[in-house]
C-alpha positions as a LaTeX table, in Angstrom:
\begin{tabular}{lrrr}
\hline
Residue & $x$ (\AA) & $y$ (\AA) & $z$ (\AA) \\
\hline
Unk1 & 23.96 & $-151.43$ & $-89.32$ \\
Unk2 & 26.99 & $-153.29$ & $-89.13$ \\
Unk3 & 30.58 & $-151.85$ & $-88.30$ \\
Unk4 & 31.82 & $-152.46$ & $-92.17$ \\
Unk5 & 28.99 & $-149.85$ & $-93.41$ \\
Unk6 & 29.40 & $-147.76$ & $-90.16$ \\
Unk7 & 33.26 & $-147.37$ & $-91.31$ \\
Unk8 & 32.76 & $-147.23$ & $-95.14$ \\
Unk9 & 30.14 & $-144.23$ & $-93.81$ \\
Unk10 & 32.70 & $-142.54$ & $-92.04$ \\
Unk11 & 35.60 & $-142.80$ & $-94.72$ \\
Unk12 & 33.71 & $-141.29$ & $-96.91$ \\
Unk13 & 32.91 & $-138.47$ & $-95.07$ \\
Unk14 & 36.25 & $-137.77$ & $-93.80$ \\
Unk15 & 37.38 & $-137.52$ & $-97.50$ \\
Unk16 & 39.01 & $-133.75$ & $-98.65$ \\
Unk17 & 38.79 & $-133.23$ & $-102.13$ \\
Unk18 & 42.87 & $-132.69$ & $-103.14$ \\
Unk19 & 42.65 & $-128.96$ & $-104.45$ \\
Unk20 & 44.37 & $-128.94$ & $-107.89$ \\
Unk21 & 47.59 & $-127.32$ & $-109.08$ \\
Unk22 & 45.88 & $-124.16$ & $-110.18$ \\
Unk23 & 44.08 & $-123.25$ & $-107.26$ \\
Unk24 & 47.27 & $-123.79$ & $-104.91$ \\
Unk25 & 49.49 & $-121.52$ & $-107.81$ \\
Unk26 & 46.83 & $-119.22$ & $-107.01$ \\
Unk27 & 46.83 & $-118.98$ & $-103.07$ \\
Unk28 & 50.72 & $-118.93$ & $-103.34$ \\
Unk29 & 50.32 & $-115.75$ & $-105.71$ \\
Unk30 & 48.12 & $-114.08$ & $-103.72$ \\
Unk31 & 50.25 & $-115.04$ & $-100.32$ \\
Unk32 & 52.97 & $-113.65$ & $-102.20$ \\
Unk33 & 51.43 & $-110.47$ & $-103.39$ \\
Unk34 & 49.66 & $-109.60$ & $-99.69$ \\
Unk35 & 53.28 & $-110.34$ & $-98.08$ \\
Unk36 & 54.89 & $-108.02$ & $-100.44$ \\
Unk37 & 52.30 & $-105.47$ & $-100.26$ \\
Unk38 & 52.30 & $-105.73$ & $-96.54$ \\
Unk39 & 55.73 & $-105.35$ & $-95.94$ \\
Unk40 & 56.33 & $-102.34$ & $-98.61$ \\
Unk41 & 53.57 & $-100.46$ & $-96.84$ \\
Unk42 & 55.64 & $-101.03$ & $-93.28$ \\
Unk43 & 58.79 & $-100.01$ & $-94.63$ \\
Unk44 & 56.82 & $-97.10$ & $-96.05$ \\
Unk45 & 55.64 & $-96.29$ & $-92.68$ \\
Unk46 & 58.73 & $-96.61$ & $-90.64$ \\
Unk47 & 60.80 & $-94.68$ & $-93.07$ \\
Unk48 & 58.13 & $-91.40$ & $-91.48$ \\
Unk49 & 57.80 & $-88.43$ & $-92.41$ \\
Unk50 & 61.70 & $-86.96$ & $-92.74$ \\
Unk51 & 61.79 & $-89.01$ & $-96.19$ \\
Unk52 & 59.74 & $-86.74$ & $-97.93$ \\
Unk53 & 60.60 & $-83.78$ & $-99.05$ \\
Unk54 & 58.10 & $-80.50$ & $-98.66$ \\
Unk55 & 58.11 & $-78.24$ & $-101.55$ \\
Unk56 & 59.88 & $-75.80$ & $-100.06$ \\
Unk57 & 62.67 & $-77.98$ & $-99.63$ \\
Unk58 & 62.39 & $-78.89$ & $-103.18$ \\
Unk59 & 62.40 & $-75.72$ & $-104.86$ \\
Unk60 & 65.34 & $-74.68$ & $-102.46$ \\
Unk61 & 67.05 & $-77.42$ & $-103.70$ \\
Unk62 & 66.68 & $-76.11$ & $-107.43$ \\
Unk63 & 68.39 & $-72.71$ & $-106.90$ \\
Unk64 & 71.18 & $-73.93$ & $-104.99$ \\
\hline
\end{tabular}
């Protein structure tokens, strides 16, 4: 085997397929929607439990 077929060998493995436009729209969507998700569910969480309002509170809140 000579060094010519040796490197043609090689190159061709080495090759990546170049994903197409769709499938990176795709990934960026779902990055996007998993960020977004993500962070509403920590803001969510570190807002705790004195943002809601039992309904106690809430029907106090009607008569007053």
């Amino acid at each position: 085997m000579s060094i010519t077929e040796r490197f043609s060998i090689t190159k061709s493995f080495s090759r990546i397929p170049a994903p197409s436009e769709k499938l990176l729209l795709a990934v960026i969507a779902a990055a996007f929607l998993v960020l977004h998700i993500a962070a509403g569910v920590i803001l969510i969480n570190a807002s705790g439990p004195a943002a809601t309002t039992t309904q106690e509170d809430a029907r106090a809140s009607l008569y007053d």
